[in-house]
C-alpha positions in Angstrom: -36.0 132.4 147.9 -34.2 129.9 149.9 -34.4 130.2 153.7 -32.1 128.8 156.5 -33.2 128.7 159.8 -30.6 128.8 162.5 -30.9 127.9 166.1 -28.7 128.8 169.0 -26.7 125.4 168.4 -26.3 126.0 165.0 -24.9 129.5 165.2 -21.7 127.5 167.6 -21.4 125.6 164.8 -20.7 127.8 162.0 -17.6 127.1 160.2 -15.4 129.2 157.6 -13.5 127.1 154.8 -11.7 127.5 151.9 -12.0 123.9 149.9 -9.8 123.6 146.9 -12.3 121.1 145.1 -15.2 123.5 145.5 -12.7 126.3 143.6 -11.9 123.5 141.2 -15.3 122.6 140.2 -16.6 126.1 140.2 -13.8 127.1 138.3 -14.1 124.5 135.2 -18.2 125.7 135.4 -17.1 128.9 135.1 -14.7 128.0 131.9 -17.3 126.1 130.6 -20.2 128.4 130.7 -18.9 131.7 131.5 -15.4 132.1 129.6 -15.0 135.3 127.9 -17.9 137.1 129.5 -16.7 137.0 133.2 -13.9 138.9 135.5 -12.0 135.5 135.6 -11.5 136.5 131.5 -7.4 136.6 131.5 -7.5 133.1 133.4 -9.8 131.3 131.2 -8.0 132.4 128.1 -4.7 130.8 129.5 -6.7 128.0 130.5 -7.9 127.3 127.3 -4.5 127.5 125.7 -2.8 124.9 128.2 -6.0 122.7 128.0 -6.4 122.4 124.2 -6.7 118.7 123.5 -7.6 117.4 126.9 -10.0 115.0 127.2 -12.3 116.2 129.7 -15.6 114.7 128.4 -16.6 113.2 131.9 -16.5 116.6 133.7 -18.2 118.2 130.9 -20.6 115.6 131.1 -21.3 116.6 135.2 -21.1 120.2 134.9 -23.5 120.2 131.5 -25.8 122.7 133.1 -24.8 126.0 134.0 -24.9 127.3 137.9 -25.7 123.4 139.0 -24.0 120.4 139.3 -24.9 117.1 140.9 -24.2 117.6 144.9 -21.6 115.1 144.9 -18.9 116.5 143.1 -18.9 119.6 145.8 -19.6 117.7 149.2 -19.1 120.9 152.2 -15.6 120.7 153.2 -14.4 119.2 156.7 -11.5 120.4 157.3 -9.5 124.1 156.8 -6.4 122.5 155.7 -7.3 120.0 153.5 -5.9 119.9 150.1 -7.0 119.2 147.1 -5.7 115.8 146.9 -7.1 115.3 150.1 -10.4 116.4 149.0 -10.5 114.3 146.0 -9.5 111.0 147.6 -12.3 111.7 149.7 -14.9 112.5 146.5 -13.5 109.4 145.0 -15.2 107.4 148.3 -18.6 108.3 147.2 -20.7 105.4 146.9 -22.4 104.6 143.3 -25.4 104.4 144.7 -25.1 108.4 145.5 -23.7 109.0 142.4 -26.6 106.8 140.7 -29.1 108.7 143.1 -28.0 112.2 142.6 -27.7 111.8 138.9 -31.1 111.1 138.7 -32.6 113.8 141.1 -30.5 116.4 139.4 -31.8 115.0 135.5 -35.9 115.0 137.0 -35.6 118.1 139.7 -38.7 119.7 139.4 -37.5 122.8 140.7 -35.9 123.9 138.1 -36.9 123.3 134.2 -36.7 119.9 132.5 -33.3 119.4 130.8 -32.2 119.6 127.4 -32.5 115.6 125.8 -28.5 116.2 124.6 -27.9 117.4 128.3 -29.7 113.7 129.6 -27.4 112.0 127.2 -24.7 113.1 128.5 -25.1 112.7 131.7 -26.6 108.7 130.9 -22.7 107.6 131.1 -23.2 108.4 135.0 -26.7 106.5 135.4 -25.8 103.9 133.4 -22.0 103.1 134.8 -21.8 105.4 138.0 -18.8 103.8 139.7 -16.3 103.6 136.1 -17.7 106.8 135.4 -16.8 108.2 139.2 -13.6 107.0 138.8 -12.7 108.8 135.4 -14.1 111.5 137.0 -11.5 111.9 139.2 -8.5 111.4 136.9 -10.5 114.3 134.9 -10.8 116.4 138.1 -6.8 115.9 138.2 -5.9 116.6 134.7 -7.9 120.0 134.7 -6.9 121.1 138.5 -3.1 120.5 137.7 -3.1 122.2 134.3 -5.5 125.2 134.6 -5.6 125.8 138.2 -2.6 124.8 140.1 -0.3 127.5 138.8 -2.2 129.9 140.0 -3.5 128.3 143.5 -0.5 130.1 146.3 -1.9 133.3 145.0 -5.6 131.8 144.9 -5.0 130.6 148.4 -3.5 133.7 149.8 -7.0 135.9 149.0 -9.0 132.9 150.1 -7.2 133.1 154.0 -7.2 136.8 153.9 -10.8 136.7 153.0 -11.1 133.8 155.7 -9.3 136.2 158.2 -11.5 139.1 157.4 -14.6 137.2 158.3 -13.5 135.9 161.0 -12.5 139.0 162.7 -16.4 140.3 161.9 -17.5 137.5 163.6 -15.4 138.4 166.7 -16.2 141.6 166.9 -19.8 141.7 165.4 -20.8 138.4 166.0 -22.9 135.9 163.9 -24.7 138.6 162.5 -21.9 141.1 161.7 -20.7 137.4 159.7 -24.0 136.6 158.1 -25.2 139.9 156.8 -22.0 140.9 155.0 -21.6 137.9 153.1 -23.3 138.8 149.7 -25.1 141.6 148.5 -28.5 138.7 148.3 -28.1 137.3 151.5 -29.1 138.4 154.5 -30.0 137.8 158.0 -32.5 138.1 160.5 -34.5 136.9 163.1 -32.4 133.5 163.6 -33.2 133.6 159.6 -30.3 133.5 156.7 -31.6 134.3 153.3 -30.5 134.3 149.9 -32.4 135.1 146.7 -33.1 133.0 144.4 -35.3 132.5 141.6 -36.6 129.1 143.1 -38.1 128.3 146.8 -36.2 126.2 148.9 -36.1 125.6 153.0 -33.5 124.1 154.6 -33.4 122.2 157.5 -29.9 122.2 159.8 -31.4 119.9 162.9 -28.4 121.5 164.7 -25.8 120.9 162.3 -25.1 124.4 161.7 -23.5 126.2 158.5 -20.3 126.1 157.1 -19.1 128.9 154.4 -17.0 128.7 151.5 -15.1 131.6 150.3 -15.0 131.2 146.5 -13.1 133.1 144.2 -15.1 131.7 140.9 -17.9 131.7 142.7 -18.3 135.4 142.4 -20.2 137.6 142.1 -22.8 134.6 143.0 -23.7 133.0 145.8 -24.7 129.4 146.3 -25.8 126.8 148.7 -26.2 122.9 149.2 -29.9 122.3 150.0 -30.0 119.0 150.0 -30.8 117.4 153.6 -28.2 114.7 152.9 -25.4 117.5 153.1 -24.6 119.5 156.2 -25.7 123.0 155.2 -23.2 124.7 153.4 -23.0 128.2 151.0 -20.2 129.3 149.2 -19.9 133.0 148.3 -17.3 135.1 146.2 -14.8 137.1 148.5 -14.5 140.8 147.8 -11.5 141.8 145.5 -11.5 138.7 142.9 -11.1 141.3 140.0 -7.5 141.7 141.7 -6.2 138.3 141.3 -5.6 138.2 137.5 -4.2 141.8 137.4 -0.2 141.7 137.1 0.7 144.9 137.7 -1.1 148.5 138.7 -0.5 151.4 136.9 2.3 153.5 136.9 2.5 156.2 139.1 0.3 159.2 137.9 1.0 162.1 140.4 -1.6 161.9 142.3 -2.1 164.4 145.7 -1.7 160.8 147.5 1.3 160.5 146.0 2.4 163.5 146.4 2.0 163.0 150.2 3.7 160.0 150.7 5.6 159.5 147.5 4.7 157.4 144.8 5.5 154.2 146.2 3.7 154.2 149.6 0.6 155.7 148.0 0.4 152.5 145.8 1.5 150.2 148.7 -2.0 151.8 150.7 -4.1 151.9 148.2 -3.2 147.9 147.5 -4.3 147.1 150.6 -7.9 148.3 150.3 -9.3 145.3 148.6 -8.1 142.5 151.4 -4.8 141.9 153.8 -2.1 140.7 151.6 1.3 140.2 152.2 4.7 141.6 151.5 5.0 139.4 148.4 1.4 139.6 147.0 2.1 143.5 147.5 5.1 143.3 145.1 3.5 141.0 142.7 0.0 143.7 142.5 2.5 146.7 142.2 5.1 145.6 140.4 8.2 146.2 143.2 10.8 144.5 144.6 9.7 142.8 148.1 12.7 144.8 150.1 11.2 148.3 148.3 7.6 147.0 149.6 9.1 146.0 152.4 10.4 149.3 153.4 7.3 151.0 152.7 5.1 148.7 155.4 7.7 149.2 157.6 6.8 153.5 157.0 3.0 153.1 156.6 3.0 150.9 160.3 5.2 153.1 162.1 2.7 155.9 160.5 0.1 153.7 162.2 -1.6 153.7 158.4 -1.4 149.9 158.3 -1.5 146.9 160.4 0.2 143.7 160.6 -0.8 140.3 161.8 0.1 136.3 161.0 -1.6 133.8 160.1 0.3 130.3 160.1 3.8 131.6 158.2 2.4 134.3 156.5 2.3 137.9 157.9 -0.5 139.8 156.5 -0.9 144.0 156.4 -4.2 145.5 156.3 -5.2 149.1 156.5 -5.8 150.5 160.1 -8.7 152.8 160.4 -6.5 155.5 159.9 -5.3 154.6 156.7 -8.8 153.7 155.5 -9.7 157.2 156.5 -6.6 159.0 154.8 -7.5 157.3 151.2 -10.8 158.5 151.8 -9.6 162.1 152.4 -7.3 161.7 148.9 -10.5 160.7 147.4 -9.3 156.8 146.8 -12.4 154.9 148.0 -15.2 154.6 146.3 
């Protein structure tokens, strides 16, 4: 179990961030470890196809262990609009002596079972030469972001800031605690306390720093935190809907009373939009129409007062009003 206490100054201090390096590192940990046996499935066989022959030794080296990685490679983010560029240039800052350092706290933590000897061998190349080994880290971290990940990242990107949006509107309306208890199905909060289970103990201390939370779509269906009292506090969780973002196209039409109701099109347009806010162009992408036929439809289901609309930076995302939430249910579509 690992508790995080939070006093009043650390509740004005709680920050929501999507961080492209997080989603790159838990990605490749996922490929590594997870592959075939995950809802990320379609995207790890594609990555495996465009990555055959890649040298990606180093990284395999860091992310040996499955679930952990030295705290390095995913330092909390600082800034909501950083990219991953920007990220990277600032992992590559990272002393050798916190490299050397974390290496060896993560090879002898005695919270978790000793390591595999093959596992300490490959992970010698970082305590034996942590800055050349930092540095071909990075051109690693590069190589496997731009192949396997950034094809995918505007659509990636687009559930993380829906997801970001979501939470913050709890938060405005609910509160810190509205925020904090619907982040994971093992988290929860109370009494000033978060809590996450875990299979080993850990406290952590904020001193007033507060907490800042990562929406990660490779991170699901787990949930996991930075501990260490180096780090400002920080938890990453996996936003509702993931299963959605490797799915082409929905099924065809299949005469459904919904259907019937509103016709075939704005039935599938609704029920789209139960997962998270997306936009006219993520709509035609999950349904398989043409942005003007989507289009139309949200300009129907608003005026119906079904869904809502609201922008974020360029974007303009539509989510379901409480009205069109309770019309699927009345159709039978949620659950």
């Amino acid at each position: 179990m690992i508790t995080i206490p939070l006093t009043t100054e650390d509740l004005t201090k709680v920050r929501l961030t999507p961080s492209p390096l997080w989603e790159t590192v838990t990605s490749f940990g996922v490929l590594l470890h997870q592959g075939r046996d995950t809802v990320h499935a379609p995207w790890a066989s594609r990555a495996r196809r465009v990555l055959a022959g890649t040298d990606l030794s180093g990284l395999v080296a860091a992310m040996c262990v499955a679930g952990r990685c030295p705290d390095f490679l995913t330092p909390p983010p600082d800034a909501s609009v950083a990219t991953f560029g920007e990220e990277l240039e600032r992992l590559r800052a990272t002393p050798a002596e916190v490299v050397l350092k974390e290496v060896e706290a993560f090879v002898r933590d005695g919270q978790f079972e000793a390591l595999a000897p093959e596992k300490v061998r490959m992970l010698e190349i970082y305590l034996n030469h942590p800055e050349a080994s930092l540095t071909r880290l990075m051109d690693e971290l590069r190589r496997y972001h731009d192949l396997a990940l950034a094809p995918y990242w505007p659509r990636i990107q687009e559930h993380l800031e829906s997801d970001t949006l979501k939470r913050g509107q709890a938060l405005a309306i609910g509160g810190v605690e509205a925020l904090l208890s619907g982040l994971h199905p093992k988290a929860s909060y109370g009494g000033d306390v978060l809590t996450l289970e875990k299979a080993y103990d850990a406290a952590v201390e904020t001193s007033g720093r507060g907490i800042t939370l990562v929406p990660s779509v490779f991170a699901w269906p787990r949930v996991e935190v930075l501990v260490q009292p180096a780090y400002r506090p920080t938890l990453a969780y996996g936003p509702r809907g993931v299963a959605n973002l490797w799915i082409s196209s929905s099924p065809r039409p299949n005469g459904t009373a919904l259907e019937a109701a509103l016709s075939a099109g704005r039935a599938a347009v609704l029920k789209n939009l139960l997962p998270v806010p997306r936009t006219t162009t993520e709509l035609a992408r999950q349904i398989d129409l043409a942005p003007g036929a989507v289009s139309a439809h949200l300009s129907r289901l608003k005026a119906a007062g079904l869904v809502e609309s609201h922008r974020s930076g360029k974007r303009v995302y539509y989510r379901l009003s409480c009205a069109g939430e309770s019309l699927l249910d009345i159709f039978g579509e949620i659950g």
